[in-house]
PyMOL CGO cylinders between C-alpha atoms (Angstrom):
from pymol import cmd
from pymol.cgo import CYLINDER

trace = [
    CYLINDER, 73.31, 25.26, -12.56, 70.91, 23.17, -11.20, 0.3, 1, 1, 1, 1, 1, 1,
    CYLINDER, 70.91, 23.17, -11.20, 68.80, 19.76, -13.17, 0.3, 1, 1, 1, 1, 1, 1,
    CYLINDER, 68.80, 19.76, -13.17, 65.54, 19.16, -13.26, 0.3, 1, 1, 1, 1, 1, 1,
    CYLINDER, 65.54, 19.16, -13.26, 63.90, 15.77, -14.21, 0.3, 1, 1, 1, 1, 1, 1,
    CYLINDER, 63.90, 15.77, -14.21, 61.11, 15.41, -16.64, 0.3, 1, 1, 1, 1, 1, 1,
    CYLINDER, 61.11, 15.41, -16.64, 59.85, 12.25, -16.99, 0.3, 1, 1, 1, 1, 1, 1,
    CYLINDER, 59.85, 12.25, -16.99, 59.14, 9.39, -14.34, 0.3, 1, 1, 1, 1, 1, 1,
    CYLINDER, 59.14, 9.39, -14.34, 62.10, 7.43, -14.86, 0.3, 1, 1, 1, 1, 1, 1,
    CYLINDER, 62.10, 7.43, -14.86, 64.63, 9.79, -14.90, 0.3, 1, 1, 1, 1, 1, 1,
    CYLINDER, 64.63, 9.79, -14.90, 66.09, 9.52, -18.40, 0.3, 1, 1, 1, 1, 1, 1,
    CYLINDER, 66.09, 9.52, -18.40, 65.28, 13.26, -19.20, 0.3, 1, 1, 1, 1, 1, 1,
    CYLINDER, 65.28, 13.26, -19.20, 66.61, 16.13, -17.48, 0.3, 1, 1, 1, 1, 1, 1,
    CYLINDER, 66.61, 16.13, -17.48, 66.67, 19.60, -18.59, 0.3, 1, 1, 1, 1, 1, 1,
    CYLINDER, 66.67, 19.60, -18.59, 69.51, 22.19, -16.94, 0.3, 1, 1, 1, 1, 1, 1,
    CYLINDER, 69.51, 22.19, -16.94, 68.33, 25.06, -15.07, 0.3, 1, 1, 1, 1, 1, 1,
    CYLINDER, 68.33, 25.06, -15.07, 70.92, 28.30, -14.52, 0.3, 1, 1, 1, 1, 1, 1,
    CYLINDER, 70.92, 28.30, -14.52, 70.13, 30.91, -11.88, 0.3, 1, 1, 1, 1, 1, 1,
    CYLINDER, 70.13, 30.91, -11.88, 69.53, 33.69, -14.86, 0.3, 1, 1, 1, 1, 1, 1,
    CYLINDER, 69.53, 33.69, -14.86, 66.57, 31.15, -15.43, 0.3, 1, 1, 1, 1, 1, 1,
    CYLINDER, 66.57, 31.15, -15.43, 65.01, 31.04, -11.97, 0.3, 1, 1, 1, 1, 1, 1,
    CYLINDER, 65.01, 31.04, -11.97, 66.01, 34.64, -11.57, 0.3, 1, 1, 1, 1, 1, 1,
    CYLINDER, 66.01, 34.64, -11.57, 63.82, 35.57, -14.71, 0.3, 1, 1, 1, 1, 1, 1,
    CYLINDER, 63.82, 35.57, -14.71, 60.77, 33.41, -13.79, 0.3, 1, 1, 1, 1, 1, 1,
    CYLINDER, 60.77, 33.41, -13.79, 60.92, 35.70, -10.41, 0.3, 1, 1, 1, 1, 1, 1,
    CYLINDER, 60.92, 35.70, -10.41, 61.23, 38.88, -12.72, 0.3, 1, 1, 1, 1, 1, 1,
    CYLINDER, 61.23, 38.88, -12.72, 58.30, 37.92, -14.40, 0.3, 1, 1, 1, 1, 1, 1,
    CYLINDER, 58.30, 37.92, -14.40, 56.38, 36.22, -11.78, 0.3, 1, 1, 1, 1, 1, 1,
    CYLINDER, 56.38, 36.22, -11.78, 55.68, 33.69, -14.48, 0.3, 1, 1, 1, 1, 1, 1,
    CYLINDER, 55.68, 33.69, -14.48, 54.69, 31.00, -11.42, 0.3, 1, 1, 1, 1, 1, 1,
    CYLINDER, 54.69, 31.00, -11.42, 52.04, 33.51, -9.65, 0.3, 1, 1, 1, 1, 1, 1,
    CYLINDER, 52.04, 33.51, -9.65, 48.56, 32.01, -10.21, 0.3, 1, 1, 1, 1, 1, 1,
    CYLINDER, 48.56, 32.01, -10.21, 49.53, 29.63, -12.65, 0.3, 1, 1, 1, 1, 1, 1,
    CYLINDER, 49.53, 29.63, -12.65, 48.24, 26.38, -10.42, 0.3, 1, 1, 1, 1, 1, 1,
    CYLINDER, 48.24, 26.38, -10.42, 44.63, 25.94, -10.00, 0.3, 1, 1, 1, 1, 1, 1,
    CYLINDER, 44.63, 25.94, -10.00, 43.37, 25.87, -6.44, 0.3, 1, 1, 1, 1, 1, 1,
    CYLINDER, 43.37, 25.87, -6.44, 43.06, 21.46, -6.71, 0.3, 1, 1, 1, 1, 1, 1,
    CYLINDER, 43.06, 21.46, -6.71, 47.25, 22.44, -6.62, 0.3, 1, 1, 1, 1, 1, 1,
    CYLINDER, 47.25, 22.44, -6.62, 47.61, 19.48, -9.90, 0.3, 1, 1, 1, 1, 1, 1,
    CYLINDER, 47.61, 19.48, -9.90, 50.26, 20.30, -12.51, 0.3, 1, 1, 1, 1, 1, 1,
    CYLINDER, 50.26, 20.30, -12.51, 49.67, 18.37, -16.03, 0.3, 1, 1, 1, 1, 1, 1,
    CYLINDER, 49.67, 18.37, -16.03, 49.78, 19.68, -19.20, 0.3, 1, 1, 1, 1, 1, 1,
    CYLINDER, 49.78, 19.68, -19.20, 47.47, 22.28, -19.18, 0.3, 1, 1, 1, 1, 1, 1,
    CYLINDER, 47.47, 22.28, -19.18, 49.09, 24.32, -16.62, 0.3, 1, 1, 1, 1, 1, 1,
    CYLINDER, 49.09, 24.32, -16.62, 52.56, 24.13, -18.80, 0.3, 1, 1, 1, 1, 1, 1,
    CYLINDER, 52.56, 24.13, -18.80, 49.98, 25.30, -22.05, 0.3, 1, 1, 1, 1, 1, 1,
    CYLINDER, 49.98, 25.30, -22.05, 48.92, 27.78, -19.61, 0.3, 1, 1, 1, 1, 1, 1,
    CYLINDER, 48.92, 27.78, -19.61, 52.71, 28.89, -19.02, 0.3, 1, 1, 1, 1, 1, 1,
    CYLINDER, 52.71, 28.89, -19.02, 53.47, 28.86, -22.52, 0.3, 1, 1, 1, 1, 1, 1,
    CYLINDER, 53.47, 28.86, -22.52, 50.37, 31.06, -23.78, 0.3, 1, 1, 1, 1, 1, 1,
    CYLINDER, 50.37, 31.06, -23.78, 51.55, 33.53, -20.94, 0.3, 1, 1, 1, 1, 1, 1,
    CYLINDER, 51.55, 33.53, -20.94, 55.14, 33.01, -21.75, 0.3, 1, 1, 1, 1, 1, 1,
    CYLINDER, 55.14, 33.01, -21.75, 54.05, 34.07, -25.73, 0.3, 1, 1, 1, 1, 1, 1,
    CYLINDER, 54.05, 34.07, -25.73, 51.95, 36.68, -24.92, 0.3, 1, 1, 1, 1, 1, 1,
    CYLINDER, 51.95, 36.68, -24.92, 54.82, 38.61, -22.70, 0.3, 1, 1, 1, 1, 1, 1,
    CYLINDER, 54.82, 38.61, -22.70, 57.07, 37.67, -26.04, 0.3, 1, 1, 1, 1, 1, 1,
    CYLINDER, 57.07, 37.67, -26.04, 54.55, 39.52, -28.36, 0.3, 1, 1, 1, 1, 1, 1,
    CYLINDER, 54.55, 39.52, -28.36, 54.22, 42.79, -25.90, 0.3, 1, 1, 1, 1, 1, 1,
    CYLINDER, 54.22, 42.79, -25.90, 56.75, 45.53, -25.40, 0.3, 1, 1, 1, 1, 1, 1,
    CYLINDER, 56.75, 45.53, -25.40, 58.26, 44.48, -22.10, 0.3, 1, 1, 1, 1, 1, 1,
    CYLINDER, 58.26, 44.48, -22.10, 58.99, 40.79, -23.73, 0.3, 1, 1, 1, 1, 1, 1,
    CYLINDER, 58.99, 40.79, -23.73, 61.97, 41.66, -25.73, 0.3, 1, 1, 1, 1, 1, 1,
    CYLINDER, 61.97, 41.66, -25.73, 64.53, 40.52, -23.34, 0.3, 1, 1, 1, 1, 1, 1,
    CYLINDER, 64.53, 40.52, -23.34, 67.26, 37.96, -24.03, 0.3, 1, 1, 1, 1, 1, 1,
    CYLINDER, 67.26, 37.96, -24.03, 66.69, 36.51, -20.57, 0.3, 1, 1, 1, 1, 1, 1,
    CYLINDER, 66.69, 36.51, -20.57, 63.04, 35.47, -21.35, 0.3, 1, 1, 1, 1, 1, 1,
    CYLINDER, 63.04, 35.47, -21.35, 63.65, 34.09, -24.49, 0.3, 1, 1, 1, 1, 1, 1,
    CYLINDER, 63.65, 34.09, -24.49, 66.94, 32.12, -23.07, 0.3, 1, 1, 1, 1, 1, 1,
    CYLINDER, 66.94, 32.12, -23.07, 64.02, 30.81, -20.34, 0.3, 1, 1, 1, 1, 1, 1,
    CYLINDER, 64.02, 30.81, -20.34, 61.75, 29.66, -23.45, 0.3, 1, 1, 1, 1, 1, 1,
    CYLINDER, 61.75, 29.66, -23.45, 64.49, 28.25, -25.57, 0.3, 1, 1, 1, 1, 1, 1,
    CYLINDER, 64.49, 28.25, -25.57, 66.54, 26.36, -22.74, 0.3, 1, 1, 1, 1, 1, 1,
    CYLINDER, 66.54, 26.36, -22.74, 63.57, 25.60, -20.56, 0.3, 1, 1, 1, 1, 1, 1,
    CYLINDER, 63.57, 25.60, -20.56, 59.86, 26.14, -20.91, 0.3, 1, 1, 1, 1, 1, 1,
    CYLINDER, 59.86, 26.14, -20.91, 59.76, 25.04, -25.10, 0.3, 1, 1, 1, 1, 1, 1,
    CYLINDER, 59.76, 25.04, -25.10, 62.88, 22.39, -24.44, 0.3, 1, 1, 1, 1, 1, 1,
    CYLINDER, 62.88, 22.39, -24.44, 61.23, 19.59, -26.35, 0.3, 1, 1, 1, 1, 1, 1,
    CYLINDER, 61.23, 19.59, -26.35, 61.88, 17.13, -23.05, 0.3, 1, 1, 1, 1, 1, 1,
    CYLINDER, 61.88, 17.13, -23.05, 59.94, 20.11, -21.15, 0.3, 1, 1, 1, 1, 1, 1,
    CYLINDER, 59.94, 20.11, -21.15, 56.59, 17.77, -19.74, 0.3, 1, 1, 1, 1, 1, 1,
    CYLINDER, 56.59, 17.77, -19.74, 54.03, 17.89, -16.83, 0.3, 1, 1, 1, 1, 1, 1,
    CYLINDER, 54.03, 17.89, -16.83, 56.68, 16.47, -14.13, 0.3, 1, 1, 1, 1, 1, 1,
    CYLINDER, 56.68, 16.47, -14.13, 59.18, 18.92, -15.13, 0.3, 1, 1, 1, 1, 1, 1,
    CYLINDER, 59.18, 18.92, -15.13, 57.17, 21.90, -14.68, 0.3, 1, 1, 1, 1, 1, 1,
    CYLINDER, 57.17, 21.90, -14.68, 56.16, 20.38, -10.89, 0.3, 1, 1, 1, 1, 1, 1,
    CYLINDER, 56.16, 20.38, -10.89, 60.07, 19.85, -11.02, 0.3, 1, 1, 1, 1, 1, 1,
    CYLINDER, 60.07, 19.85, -11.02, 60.82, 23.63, -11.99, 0.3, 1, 1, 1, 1, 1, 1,
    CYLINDER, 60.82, 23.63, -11.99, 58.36, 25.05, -9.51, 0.3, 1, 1, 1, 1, 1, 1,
    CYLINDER, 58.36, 25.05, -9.51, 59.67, 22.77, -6.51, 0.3, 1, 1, 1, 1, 1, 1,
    CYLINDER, 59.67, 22.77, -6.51, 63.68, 24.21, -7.64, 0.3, 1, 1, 1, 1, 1, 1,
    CYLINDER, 63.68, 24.21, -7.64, 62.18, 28.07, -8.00, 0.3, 1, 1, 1, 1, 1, 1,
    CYLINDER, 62.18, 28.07, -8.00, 60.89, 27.30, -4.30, 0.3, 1, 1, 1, 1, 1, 1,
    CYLINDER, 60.89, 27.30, -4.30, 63.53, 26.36, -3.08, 0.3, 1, 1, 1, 1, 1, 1,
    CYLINDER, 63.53, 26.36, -3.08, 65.88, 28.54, -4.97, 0.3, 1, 1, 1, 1, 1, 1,
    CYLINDER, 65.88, 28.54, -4.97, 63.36, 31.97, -3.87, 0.3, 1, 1, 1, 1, 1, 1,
    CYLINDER, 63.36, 31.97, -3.87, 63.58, 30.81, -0.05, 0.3, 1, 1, 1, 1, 1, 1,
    CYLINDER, 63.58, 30.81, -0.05, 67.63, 30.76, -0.18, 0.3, 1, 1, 1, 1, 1, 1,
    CYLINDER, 67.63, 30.76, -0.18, 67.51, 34.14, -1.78, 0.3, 1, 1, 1, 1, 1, 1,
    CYLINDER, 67.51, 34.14, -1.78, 66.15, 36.43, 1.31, 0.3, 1, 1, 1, 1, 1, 1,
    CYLINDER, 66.15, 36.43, 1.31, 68.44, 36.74, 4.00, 0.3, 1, 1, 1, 1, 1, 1,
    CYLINDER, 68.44, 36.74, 4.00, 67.83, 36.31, 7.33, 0.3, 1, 1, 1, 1, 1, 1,
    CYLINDER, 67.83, 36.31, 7.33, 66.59, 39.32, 8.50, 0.3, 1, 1, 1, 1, 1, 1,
    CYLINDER, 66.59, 39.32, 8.50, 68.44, 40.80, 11.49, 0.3, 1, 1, 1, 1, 1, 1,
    CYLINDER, 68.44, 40.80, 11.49, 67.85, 41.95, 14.46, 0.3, 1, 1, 1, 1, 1, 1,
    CYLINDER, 67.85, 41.95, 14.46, 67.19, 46.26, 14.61, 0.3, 1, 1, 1, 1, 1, 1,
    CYLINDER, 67.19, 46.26, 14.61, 66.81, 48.96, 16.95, 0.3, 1, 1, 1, 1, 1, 1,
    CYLINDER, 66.81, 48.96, 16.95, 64.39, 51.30, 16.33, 0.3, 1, 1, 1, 1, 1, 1,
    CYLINDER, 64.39, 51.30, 16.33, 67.00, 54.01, 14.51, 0.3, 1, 1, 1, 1, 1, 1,
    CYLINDER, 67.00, 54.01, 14.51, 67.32, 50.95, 11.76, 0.3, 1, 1, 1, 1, 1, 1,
    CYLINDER, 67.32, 50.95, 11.76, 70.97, 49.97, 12.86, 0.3, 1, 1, 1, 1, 1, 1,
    CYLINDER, 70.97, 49.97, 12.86, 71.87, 46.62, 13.80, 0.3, 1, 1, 1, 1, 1, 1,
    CYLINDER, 71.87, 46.62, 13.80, 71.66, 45.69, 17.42, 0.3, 1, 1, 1, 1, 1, 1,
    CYLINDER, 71.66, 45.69, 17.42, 74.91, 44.99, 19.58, 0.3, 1, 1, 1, 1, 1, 1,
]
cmd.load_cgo(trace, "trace")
């Protein structure tokens, strides 16, 4: 379980759990979601939330994991500009430390001595 702050001076924080980050990836609800000037304010979390509603109004959106994400994360009432620059900067992190190393192969795909 990781925190993320959400305001300037620190006095907010909102708790992130890997089944979060994990369903963000799922979903690729990051992909294309900053405009090229790379800025997040409060239109790009309106931007995540009209997404975020429109998977929860579809077929594929009935899944406990996305709404956990919305209740405990995305619509958490502390949930602001610098805590969706927050989120993204975790997921980043968080998506690097998930691929392995990749190893080194001969050509028949088994590791090399």
């Amino acid at each position: 379980m990781s925190k993320i702050q959400t305001n300037a001076s620190g006095t907010r924080s909102i708790e992130v759990s890997e089944q979060h980050l994990a369903t963000i990836d799922q979903y690729q609800l990051l992909r294309d979601l900053i405009d090229s000037n790379g800025i997040v304010d409060e239109g790009v979390l309106d931007k995540l939330k009209l997404n975020i509603r429109s998977l929860l109004e579809s077929e594929a959106g009935r899944d406990k994991q996305l709404l956990d994400l919305c209740l405990d994360v995305i619509y958490h009432p502390n949930m602001k500009a610098l805590g969706l620059q927050n989120l993204i900067q975790l997921f980043l992190e968080w998506k690097k430390n998930q691929h392995p190393t990749p190893t080194t192969q001969d050509p028949d795909g088994l590791p090399a001595d």
